[in-house]
N, C-alpha and C positions, 0 to 999 in steps of 0.2 A: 383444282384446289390442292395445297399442299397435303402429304399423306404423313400421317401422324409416325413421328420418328421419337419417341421418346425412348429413353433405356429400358430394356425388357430382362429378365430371368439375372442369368451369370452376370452382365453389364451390370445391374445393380447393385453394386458392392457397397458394404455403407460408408458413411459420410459422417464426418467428426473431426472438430476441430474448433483451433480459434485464428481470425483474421482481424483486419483491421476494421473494414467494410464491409457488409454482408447486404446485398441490393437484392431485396424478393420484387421480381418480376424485370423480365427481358422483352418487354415491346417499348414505345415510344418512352415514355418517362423515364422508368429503368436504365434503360440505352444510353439516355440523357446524362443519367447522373453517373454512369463508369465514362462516357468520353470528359465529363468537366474533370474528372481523376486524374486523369492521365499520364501528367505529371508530375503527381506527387511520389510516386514511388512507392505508395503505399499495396500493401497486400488484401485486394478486392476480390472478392468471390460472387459472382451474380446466380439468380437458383432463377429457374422457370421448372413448372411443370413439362414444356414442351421446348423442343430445340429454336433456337433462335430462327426468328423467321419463320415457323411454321403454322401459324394459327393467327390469321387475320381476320378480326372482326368487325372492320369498318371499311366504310366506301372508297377510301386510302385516299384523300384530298386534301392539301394545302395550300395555303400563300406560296407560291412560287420563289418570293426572296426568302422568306424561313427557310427550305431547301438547299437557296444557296447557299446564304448564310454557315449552313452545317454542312457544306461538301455532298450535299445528296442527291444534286445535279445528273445524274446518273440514273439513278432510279425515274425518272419523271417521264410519267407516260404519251400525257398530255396536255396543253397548256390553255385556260378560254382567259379571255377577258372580260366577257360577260354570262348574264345569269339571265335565261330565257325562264317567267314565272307565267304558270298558268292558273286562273280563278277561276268560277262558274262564269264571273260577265266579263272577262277582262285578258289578255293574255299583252307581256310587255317585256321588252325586252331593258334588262339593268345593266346599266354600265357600271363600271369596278374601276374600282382608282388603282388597284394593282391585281394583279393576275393570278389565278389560283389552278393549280396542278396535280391530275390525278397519276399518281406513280403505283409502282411495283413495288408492296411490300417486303419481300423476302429480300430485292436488293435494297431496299433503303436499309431493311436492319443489318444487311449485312457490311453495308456502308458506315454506318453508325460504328457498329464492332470492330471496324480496322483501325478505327480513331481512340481505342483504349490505352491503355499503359501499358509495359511490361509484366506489372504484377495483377495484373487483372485475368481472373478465370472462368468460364463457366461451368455447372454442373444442372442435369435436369434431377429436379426433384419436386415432390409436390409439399409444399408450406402450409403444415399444419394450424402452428400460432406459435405464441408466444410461451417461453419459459420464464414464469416470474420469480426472483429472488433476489439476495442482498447482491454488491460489488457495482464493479462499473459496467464489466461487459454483459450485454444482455442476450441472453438463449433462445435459441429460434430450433422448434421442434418440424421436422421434415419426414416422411418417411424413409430415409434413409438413415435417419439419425440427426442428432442434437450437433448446431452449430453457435458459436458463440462471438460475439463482437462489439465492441464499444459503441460504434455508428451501425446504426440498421436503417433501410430503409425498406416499404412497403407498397410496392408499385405492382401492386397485384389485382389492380381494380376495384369495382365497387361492391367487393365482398368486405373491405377493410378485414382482412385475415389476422393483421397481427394488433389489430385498434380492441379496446378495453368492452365490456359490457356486452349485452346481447347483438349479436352481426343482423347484416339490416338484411330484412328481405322481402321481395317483394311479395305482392301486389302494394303493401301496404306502406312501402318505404316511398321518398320523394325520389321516384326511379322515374323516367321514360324507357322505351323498349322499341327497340329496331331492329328490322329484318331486312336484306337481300336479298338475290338471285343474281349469278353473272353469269347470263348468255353469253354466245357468239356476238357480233355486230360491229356497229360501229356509227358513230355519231360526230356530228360540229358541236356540240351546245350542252352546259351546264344545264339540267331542268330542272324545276320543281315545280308542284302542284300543293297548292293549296284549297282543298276544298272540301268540305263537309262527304260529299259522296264518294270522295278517297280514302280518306279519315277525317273522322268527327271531328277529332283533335289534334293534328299534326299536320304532316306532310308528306306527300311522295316525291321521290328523286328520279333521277337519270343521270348517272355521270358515266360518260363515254373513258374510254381508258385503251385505248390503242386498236386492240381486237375483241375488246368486251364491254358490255354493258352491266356499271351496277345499276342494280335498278330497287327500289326499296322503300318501305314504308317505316314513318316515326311518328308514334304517340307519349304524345305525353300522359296522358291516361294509361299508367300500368295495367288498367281493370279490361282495357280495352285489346281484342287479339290481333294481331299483324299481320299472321299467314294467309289468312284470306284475302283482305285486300292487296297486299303483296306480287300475290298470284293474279289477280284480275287488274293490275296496274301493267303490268309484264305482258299479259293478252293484249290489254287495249293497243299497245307499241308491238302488237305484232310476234313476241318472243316467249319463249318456253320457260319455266321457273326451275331454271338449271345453277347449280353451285348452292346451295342456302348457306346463309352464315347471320350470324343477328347476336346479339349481346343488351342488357339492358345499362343503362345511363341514367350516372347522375344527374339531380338537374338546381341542384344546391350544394354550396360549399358547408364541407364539413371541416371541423378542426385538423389543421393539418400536422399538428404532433397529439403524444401521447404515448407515455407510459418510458419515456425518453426515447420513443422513433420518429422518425419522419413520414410522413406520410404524401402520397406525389400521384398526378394524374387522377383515374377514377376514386383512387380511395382517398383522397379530400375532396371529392366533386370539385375538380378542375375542370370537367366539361362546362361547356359555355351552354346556359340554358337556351331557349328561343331555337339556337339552329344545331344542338346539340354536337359543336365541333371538338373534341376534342385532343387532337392531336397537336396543333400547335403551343395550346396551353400545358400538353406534358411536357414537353421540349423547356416549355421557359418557365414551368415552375421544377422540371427537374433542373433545369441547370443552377435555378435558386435553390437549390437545396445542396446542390453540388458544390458551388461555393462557397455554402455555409463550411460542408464538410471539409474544405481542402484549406479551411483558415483553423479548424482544429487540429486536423494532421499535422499544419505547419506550428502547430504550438502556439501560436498567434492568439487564438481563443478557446474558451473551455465549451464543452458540450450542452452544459446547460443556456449559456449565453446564446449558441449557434441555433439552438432549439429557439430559444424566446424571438432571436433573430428574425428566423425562418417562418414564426407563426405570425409575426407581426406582419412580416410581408405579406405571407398568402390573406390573413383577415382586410389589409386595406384595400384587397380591390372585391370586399364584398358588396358597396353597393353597387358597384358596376352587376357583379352579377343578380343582387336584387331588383334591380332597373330591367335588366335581361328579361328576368324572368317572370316580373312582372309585365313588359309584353309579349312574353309566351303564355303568361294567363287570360290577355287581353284578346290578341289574333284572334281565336276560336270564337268569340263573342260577336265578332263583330258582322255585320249583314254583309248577305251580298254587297248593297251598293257600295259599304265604306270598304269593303276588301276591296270592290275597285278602283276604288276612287284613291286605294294608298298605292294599287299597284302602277297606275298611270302615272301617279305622282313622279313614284322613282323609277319612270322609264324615264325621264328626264338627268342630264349628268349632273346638274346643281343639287339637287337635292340627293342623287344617290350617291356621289364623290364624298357629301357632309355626311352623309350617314356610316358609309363605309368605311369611311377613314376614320371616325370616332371609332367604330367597333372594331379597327384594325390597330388602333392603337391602344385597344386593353391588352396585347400581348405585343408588343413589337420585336420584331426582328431583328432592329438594331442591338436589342440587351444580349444575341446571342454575338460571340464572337466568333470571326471566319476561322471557317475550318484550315488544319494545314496543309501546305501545298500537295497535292496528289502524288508526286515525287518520293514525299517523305511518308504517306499515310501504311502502313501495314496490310497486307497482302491476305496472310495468313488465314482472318477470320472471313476474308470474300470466298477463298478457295475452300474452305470448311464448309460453308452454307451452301458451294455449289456442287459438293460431294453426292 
């Protein structure tokens, strides 16, 4: 596991200032919205709490064309084309209309980083909230100091740190909550377990990743704890409950502006409720957000519009995720026989190509555009992450 590299003591000199674009958080969303920058020219500052790349809190798996899509071909650990599910009466193997890849976080984002602009920076600091007052550009309070900038963005998770009103938190907010272990090992096969004697309400994983196993428990029931089953998911496969990492998940879309920010990934619940994925959805809702911002920069349109823009887009694909999630309400209800009777359904490729390819097209791949040729991509931010 990465070893927490943030600025200590002297390193921490303060921070003050005003930019153009001010991007709180540096993982997938974040990432997203400084590469759609890239060429505007513009003077971007991205703030994490921790260094790029250093703090992975997910099973790190995608669509395989999303990857290419963004040049991160590179990073990709491993590649299945099917989904081995197992229920209390029923175990089946699902065919996938396209291919999903577990990769290496530290180089994807460090892949992401070489695809920025010129005037694009980072600094770690921790993102307190928001400075509210009159003008255009809006104050973002850090412990390092006050920074200021017309476009903000908030890809800081599902804390929504710089969103209005009391911050959501759990048990009591619409969170789900995941944990891991990444042993040793090594695996053929995407898994999941679906079963009440795993969790009540969710599911267990296995996603192999070259020389490691994630292995891991999600409930939708925040009220419900993870580390235990977690640990006894991990025995039953033989392996020690090495590496922890776990984060909680949204599992409903929240407004995605406010107070004139943007808001991208966990903190508008862009996770996808049901299979709680979210990393594809920060990619394509940051890059909608990126394009909103790169048509302001070009003076093309005003701030307010970009915003209305941007909120419009993230609201129309709410019933997709009401649909979602209302069968992530449903799964758990259902008896033995009909979990099995849905999991044989979709060991079949008719019904799971329909299925999959509907849920593959609430975020598609095509909306991102390829990355620039490896020739031309920047050096600089891969050699910095691998310091």
């Amino acid at each position: 596991m990465p070893v927490r590299a943030t600025k200590r003591g002297a390193a921490r000199t303060p921070l003050h200032g005003d930019v153009d674009v001010l991007i709180c958080g540096a993982s997938f969303a974040g990432l997203a919205v400084a590469r759609e920058l890239s060429a505007t020219g513009a003077s971007v500052l991205v703030l994490d709490r921790y260094e790029i790349g250093e703090r992975q809190t997910s099973a790190c798996a995608a669509p395989t064309e999303w990857l290419r899509h963004l040049g991160l071909e590179r990073s990709v650990l491993q590649t299945f084309g099917s989904l081995l599910l197992h229920t209390p009466r029923a175990h089946a193997r699902w065919p996938l209309p396209w291919t999903f890849s577990t990769f290496a976080y530290r180089e994807l984002c460090a892949l992401l980083w070489d695809q920025r602009g010129p005037g694009t920076e980072f600094e770690t600091a921790k993102v307190e909230g928001v400075v509210r007052g009159g003008g255009e550009a809006i104050g973002v309070r850090t412990d390092r100091g006050q920074l200021r900038a017309p476009l903000v963005i908030d890809a800081l998770g599902w804390r929504r740190v710089l969103g209005t009103g009391d911050p959501v938190q759990p048990p009591d907010a619409r969170l789900s909550r995941g944990l891991e272990v990444h042993p040793g090992g090594t695996g053929d096969d995407l898994e999941l377990w679906i079963d009440k004697a795993v969790i009540p309400a969710g599911y267990g994983w296995s996603f192999p990743a070259r020389d490691e196993l994630r292995v891991g428990i999600g409930s939708f029931e925040p009220r419900d704890h993870v580390k235990e089953p977690t640990v006894a998911l991990a025995a039953g496969l033989g392996l020690p409950p090495e590496g922890y990492q776990g984060n909680w998940i949204p599992h409903r879309l929240r407004p995605a502006t406010g107070g004139g920010v943007f808001f991208v990934g966990d903190s508008a619940g862009h996770c996808l409720p049901l299979t709680a994925e979210g990393i594809r959805t920060a990619f394509y809702f940051g890059i909608a957000a990126g394009r909103e911002l790169r048509a302001v920069l070009a003076g093309t349109r005003g701030r307010a519009a970009a915003l209305e823009r941007y909120r419009r887009f993230s609201a129309g694909h709410r019933w997709k995720y009401e649909w979602m999630l209302t069968t992530q309400n449903v799964v758990p209800k259902l008896s033995p026989r009909g979990l099995a009777a849905m999991t044989r359904t979709f060991g079949h490729p008719g019904p799971a190509h329909w299925a999959f390819g509907h849920y593959g097209r609430i975020t598609p791949p095509s909306f991102a555009l390829p990355a620039p040729p490896a020739a031309a991509r920047r050096s600089a931010g891969r050699a910095a992450l691998a310091a």
